[in-house]
C-alpha positions in Angstrom: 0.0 0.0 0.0 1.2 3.7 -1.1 0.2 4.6 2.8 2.6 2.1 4.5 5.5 4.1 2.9 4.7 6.8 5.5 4.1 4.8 8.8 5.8 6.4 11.5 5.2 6.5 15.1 5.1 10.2 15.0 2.2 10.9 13.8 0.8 12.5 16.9 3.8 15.2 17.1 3.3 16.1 13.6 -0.4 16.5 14.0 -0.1 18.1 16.9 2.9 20.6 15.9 1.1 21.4 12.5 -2.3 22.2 14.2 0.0 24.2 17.2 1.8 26.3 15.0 -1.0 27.2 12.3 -2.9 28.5 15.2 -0.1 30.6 16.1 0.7 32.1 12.5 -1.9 31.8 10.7 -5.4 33.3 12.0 -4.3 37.2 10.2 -2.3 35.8 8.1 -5.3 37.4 5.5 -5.1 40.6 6.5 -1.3 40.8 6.2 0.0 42.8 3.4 3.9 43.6 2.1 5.5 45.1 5.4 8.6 47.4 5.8 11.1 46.7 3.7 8.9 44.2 1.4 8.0 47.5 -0.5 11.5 48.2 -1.7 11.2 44.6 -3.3 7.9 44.5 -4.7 8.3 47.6 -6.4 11.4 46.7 -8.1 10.3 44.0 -9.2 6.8 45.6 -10.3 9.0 47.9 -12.5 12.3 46.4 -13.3 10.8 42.7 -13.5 12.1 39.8 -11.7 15.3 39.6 -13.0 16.0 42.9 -10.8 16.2 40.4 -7.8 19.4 39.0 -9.0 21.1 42.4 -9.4 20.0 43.5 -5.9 21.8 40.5 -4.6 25.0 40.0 -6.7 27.6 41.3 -4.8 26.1 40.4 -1.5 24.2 37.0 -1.2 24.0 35.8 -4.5 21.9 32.5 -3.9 18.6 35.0 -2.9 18.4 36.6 -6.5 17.2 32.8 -7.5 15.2 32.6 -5.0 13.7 35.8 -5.3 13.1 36.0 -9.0 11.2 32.4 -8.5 8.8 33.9 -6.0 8.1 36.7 -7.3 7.4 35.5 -10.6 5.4 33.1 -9.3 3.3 34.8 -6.7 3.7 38.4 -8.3 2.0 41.2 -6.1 -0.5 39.3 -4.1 0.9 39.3 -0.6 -0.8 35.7 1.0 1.2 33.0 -0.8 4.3 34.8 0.6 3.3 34.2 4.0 1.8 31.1 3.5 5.2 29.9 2.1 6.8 31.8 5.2 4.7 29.6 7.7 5.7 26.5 5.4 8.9 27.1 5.9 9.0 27.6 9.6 6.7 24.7 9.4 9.5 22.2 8.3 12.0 23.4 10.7 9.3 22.3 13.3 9.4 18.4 11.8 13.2 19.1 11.5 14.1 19.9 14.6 11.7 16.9 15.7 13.5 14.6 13.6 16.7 16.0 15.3 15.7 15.5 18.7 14.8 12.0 18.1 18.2 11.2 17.0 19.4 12.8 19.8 17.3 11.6 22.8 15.2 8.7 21.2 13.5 7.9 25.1 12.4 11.7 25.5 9.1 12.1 23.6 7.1 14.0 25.1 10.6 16.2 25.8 11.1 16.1 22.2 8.0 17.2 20.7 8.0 20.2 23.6 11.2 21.4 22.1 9.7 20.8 18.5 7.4 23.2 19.6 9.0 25.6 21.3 11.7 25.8 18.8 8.9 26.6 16.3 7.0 29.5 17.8 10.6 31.0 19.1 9.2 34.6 19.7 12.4 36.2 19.5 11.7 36.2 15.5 9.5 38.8 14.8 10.1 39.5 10.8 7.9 36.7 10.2 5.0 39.4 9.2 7.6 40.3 6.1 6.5 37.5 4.0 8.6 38.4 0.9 12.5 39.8 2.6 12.4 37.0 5.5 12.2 34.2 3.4 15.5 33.7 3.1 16.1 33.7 6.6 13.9 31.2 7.5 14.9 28.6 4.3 17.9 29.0 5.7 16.5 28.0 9.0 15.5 25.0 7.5 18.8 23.9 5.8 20.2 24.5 8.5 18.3 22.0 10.8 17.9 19.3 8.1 21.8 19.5 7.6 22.7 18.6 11.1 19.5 15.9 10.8 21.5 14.5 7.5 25.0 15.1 9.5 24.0 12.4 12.1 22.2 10.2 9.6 25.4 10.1 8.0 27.2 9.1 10.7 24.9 6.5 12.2 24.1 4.8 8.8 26.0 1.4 8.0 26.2 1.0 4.7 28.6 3.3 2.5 26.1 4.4 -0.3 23.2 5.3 2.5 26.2 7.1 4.2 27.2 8.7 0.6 24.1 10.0 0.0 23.5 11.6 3.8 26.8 13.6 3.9 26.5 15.1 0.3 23.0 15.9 1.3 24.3 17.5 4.8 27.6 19.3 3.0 25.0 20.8 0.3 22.6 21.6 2.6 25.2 23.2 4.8 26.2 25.2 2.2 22.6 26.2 1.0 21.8 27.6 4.7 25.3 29.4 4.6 24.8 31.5 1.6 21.3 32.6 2.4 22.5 33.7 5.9 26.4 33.8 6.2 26.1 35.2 9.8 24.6 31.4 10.7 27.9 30.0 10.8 28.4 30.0 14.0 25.9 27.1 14.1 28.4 25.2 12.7 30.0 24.4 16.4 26.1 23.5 17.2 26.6 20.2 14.8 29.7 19.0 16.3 28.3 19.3 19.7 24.7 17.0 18.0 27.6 14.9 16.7 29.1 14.6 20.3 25.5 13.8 21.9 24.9 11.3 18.7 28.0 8.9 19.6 27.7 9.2 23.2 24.4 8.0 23.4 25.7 5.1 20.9 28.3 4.7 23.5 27.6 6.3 27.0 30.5 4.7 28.9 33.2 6.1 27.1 35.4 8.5 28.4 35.2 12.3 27.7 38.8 11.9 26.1 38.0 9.2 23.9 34.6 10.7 22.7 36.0 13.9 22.2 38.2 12.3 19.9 35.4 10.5 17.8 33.3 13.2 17.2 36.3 15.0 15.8 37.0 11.9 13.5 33.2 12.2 12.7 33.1 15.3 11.9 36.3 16.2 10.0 34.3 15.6 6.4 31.6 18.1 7.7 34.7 20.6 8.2 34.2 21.7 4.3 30.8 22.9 5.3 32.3 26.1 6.9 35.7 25.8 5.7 35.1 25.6 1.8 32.3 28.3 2.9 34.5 31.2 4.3 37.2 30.3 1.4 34.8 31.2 -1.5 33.1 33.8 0.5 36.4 35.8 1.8 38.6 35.2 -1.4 36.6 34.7 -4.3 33.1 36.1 -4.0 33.1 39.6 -5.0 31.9 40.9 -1.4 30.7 44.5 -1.1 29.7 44.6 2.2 32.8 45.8 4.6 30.4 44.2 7.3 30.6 40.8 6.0 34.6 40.9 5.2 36.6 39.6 7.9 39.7 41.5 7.1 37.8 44.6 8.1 36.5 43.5 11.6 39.7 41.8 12.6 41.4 45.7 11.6 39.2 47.4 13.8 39.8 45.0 16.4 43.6 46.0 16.1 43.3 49.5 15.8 40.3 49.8 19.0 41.3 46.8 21.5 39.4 47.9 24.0 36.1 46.9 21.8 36.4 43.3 22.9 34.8 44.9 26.3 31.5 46.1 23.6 31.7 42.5 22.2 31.8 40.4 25.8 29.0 42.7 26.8 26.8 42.1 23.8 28.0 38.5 23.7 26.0 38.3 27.3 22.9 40.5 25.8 22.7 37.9 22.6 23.1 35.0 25.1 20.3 36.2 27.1 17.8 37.8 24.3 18.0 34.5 22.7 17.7 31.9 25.1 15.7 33.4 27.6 14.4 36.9 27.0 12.7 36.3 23.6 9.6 34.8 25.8 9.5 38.1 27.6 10.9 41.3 26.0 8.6 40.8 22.5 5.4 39.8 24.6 6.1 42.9 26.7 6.5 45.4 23.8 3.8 43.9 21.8 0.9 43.0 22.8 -0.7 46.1 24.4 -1.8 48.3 21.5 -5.4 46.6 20.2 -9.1 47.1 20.7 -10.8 44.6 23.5 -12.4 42.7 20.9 -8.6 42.0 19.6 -7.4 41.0 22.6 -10.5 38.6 23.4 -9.4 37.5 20.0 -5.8 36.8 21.1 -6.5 35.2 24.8 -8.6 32.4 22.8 -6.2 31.5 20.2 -3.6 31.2 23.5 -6.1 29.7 25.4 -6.9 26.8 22.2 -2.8 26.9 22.2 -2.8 26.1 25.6 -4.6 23.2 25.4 -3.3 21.3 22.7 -0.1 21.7 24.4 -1.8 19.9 27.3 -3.3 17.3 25.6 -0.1 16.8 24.1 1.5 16.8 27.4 -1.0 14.0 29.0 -0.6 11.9 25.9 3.0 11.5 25.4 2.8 10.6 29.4 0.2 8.1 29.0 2.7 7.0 26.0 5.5 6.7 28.6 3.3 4.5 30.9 3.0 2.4 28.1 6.5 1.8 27.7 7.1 3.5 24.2 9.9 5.7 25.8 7.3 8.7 25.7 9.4 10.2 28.6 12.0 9.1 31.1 13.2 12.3 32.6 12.7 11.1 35.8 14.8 8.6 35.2 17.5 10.6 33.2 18.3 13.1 34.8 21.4 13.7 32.5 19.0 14.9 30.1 18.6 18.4 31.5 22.0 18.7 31.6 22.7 17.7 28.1 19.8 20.3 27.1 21.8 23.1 29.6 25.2 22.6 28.1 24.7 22.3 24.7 22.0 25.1 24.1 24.5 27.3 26.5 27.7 26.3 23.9 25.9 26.3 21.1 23.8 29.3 22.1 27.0 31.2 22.2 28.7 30.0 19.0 25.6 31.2 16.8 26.1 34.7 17.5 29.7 34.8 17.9 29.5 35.8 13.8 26.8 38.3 14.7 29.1 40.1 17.5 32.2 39.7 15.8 30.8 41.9 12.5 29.7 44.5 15.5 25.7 43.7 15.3 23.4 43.0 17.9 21.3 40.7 18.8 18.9 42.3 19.7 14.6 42.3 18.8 14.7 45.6 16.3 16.9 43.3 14.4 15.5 39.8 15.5 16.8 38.2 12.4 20.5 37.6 14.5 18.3 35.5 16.6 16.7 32.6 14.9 19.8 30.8 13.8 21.2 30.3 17.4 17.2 29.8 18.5 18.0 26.1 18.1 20.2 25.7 20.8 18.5 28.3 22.6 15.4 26.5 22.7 17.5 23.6 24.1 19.3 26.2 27.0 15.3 27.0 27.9 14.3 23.1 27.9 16.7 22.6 29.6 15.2 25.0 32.9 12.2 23.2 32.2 12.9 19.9 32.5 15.1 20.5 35.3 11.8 20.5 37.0 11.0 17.5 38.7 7.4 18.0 39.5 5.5 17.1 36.1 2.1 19.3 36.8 4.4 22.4 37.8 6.8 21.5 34.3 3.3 21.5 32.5 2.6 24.9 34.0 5.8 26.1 33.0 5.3 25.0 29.2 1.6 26.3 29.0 3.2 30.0 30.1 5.7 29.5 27.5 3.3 28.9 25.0 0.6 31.3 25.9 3.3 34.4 25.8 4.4 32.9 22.2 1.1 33.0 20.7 0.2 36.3 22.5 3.3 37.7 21.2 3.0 36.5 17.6 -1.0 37.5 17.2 -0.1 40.4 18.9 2.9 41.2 16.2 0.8 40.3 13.6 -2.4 42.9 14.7 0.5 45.9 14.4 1.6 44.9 11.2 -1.5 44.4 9.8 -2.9 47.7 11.8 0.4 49.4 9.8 -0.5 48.2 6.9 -3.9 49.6 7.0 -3.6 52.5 7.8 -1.1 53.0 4.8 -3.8 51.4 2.7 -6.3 54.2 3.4 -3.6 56.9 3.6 -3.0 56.5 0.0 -6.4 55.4 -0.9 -7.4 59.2 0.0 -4.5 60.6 -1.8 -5.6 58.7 -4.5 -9.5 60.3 -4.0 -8.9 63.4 -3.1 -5.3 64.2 -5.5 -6.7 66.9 -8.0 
């Protein structure tokens, strides 16, 4: 049967995270128009045609004129299948990062599908309302997780064509991700540390030394990913943007030492705005502009948010009861640790790139955020979990997920508020123009 080719046993998280996050994104998504910069875009294409895409992104990132040009002369002017493909996109990072999880901690379910989730409505990210400039941020997101899935599938696979075929999928993939968003590289020390948590759960008696020493083995052909990346980027591409050049930044480190002290204290900001303060900061300056009908609007999509997740959470513990491995925290109570130490490390190396070219990570440019939100998410489940009471863990999840959707309707109402009002503005110009 054509069906059997798709039986999995996770078929509840996918339901589940597909009917989650379309709740979350998707309720305006019709009254969203082009936002911000999205104009710039549209116009030139509207006047210049699509092939104006690939100019705009020569001598910068190339690979987004492509992609680009084959959006817009797809989808043209109308605004909806840009955000529709936007939600898509974030959509399979969701299964992704799922698929991720499961190689990493195959006995953590209902642990899994929670940072699944979580990863998926990361709040931090609030471009999502520019359907047509963000996209490439988000692809990216994508490659990026489903290289470090293919990285480990490479790796644990036997036989030398399977393994073949993963690692050229994970090297292109890597490179993909790269040249949409070349300030993701720092994620690049996140797949060694997956590649580290892969062979030690293959072998969890092994020393540090010794493991160390594998995943460096392991990962040496994955090296080309950044490597080969940096190489074409710093010495052949034709870069005009002093930010991206490295020979620049490392010169003004020279000439101003004393702006390692700005980096290490916006190395601790990106640290914290992404693991932590995203479920706060966005919420806070978000989601009190709106009429009361839009806010009884927004408390019911959280509350229907709310309980899925709790549904979710009862059934991957009646799972667990059943012996399907749908969650042995209690009795792993390395797990958290795992979650702490890797989203901390691997927090840190996806936006050592961002600090280094003297950005910030900060929420009027969330974009620095959603690479490293991966091992963010991880830093944060980590908290969670750490939690040994399961009814007070639950809480904590349900206020995680409440302030997400709150924060994402509530980002959505002001763009699409924004866009309004720009509507009529020019709709009386138009009228009332002699």
């Amino acid at each position: 049967m054509f069906w059997k080719k798709f039986k999995t046993p996770w078929w509840p998280e996918i339901l589940f995270l597909t009917v989650i996050s379309a709740l979350v994104y998707l309720p305006q998504v019709g009254k969203l128009s082009f936002h911000s910069d999205d104009w710039y875009f549209i116009y030139n294409g509207l006047v210049n045609g699509p092939r104006a895409f690939i100019d705009i992104a020569l001598h910068t990132r190339p690979i987004r004129g492509p992609l680009y040009e084959f959006l817009f002369t797809y989808f043209g002017v109308n605004p909806l299948p840009y955000n529709l493909t936007l939600y898509l996109w974030r959509l399979l990072a969701g299964f992704g990062a799922l698929w991720l999880f499961n190689l990493l901690w195959p006995k953590q379910r209902q642990g899994n599908f929670f940072l699944a989730i979580l990863f998926t409505l990361f709040p931090g990210f609030l471009w999502w309302v520019s359907g047509f400039e963000f996209q490439p941020y988000v692809l990216s997101l994508t490659f990026q997780v489903f290289s470090i899935v293919f990285t480990l599938k490479a790796i644990g696979t036997k036989s030398w064509p399977g393994r073949i075929a993963w690692a050229l999928a994970a090297i292109l993939g890597g490179w993909i991700y790269l040249a949409l968003v070349e300030f993701a590289i720092g994620m690049e020390a996140f797949r060694i540390l997956a590649v580290f948590l892969f062979l030690k759960r293959e072998r969890p008696l092994e020393s540090f030394k010794n493991l160390s020493l594998r995943t460096l083995r392991a990962s040496a052909l994955f090296l080309v990913i950044p490597f080969g990346f940096v190489f074409w980027y710093q010495f052949i591409f034709d870069n005009w943007r002093k930010a991206q050049q490295a020979d620049v930044q490392l010169a003004r480190i020279i000439a101003e030492p004393l702006r390692l002290v700005t980096w290490i204290v916006h190395f601790f900001q990106g640290f914290l705005n992404v693991s932590l303060f995203s479920w706060v900061a966005p919420f806070n300056g978000n989601f009190y502009s709106g009429q009361p009908g839009d806010f009884v609007f927004r408390f019911a999509i959280a509350a229907a948010v709310i309980t899925l997740g709790g549904l979710a959470f009862f059934w991957f513990a009646k799972t667990a009861q059943g012996g399907d491995g749908g969650d042995e925290t209690g009795k792993a109570g390395e797990w958290p640790i795992e979650l702490l130490t890797v989203g901390f490390l691997g927090t840190l190396g996806g936006i050592l790139p961002v600090v280094v070219a003297n950005r910030t990570v900060t929420y009027n440019f969330s974009q620095y955020l959603l690479p490293a939100s991966l091992a963010g998410i991880l830093f944060l489940g980590g908290l969670v979990y750490s939690i040994s009471q399961k009814h007070i863990r639950l809480v904590a999840l349900s206020i995680l997920l409440g302030l997400a959707t709150l924060t994402h309707q509530s980002v959505a109402y002001r763009a699409a508020t924004e866009e309004q009002t720009i509507y009529d503005f020019w709709w009386q110009m138009t009228w009332r123009a002699p």
